[in-house]
VOGU-3710 file (C-alpha; in Angstrom, 3 decimals, decimal comma):
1> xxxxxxxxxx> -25,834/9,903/-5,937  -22,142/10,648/-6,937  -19,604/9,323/-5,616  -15,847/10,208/-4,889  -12,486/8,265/-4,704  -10,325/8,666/-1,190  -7,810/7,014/-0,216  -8,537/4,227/2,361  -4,967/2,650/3,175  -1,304/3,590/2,328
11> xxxxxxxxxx> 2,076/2,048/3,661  4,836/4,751/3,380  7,992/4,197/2,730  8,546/0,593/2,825  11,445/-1,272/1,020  11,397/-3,892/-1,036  12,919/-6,720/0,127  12,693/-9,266/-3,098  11,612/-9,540/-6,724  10,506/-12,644/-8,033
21> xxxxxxxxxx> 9,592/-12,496/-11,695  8,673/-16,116/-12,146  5,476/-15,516/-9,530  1,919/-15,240/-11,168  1,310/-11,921/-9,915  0,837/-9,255/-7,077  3,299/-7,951/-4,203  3,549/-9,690/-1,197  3,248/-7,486/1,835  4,326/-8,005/5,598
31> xxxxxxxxxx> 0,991/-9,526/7,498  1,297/-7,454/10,168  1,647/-4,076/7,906  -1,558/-5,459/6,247  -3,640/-6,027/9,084  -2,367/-2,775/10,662  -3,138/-0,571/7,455  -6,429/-2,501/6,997  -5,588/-4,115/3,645  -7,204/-7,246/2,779
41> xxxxxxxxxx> -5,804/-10,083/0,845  -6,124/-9,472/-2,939  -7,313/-6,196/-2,346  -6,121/-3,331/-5,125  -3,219/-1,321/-4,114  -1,252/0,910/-6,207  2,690/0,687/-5,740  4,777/3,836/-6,548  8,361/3,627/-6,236  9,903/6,238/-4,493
51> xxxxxxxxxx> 13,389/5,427/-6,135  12,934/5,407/-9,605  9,426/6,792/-10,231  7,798/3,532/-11,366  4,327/3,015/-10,989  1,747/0,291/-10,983  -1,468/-1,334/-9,901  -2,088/-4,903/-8,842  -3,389/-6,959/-5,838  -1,977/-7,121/-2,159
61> xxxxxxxxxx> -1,313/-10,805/-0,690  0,399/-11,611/2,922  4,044/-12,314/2,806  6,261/-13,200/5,373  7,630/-10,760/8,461  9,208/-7,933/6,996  8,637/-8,759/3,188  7,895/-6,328/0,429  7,907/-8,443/-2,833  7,555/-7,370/-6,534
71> xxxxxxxxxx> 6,057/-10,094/-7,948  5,437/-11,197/-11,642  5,523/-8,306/-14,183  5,635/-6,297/-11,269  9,090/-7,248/-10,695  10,549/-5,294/-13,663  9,297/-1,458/-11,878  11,852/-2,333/-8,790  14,868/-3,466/-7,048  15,740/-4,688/-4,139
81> xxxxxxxxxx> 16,189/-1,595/-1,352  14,445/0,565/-3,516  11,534/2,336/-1,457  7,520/2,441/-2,283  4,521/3,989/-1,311  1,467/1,386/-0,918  -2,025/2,680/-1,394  -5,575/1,560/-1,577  -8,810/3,664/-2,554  -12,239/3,422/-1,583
91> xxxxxxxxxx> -15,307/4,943/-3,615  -17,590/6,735/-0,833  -21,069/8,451/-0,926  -20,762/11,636/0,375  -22,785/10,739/3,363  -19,684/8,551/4,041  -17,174/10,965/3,821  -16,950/11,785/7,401  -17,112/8,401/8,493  -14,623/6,873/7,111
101> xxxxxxxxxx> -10,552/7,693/8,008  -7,719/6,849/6,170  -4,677/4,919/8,220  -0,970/5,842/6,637  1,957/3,565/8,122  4,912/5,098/8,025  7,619/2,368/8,064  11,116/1,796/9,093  13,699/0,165/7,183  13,308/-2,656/8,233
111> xxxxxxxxxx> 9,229/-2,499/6,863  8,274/-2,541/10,501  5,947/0,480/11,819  7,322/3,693/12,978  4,655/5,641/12,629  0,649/5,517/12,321  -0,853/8,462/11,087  -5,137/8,727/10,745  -6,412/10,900/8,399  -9,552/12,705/8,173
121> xxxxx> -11,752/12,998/4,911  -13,196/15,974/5,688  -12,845/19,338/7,685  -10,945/22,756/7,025  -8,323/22,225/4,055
//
């Protein structure tokens, strides 16, 4: 059986509050945006910067209240109080499709939630 790639988590909107090229690796992300988007440490996010247009994949891990940091080689696609969309995918059987639904956090600017949006995989579209 086939399957298909949906999204499974995105933060919107949040701003980065630190770049620290010396790190190993990753972006650091607010616990509480993590647990409340569903991300799991290390998990694979994409980060694209609303800002400048920069893109790039790596690994979520928890940072501290309010933190959105660029770290390693990821530190070179943004600055500090430039904005980025988080997301993570999931590959589903179609038997899942309808099962499964996608949480967006919108965010403030002070990467705290504003809004929480669920999506659904399937239906009219």
């Amino acid at each position: 059986m086939s399957q298909r790639c949906f999204l499974s988590a995105k933060i919107h909107g949040a701003t980065i509050t630190c770049a620290n090229l010396e790190y190993r690796g990753s972006i650091s992300i607010d616990r509480a945006l993590m647990k409340t988007v569903g991300l799991l440490p290390y998990e694979q996010v994409d980060v694209y910067n609303l800002d400048n247009g920069e893109r790039l994949t790596t690994y979520a891990i928890p940072g501290g209240p309010g933190e959105i940091c660029l770290n390693g080689a990821a530190a070179h696609k943004g600055k500090v109080g430039q904005r980025v969309i988080i997301a993570a995918y999931a590959w589903l059987d179609e038997a899942e499709f309808g099962t499964r639904k996608p949480l967006v956090v919108v965010t403030k600017t002070d990467n705290t939630v504003d809004e929480i949006i669920e999506c659904k995989l399937v239906g009219d579209f």
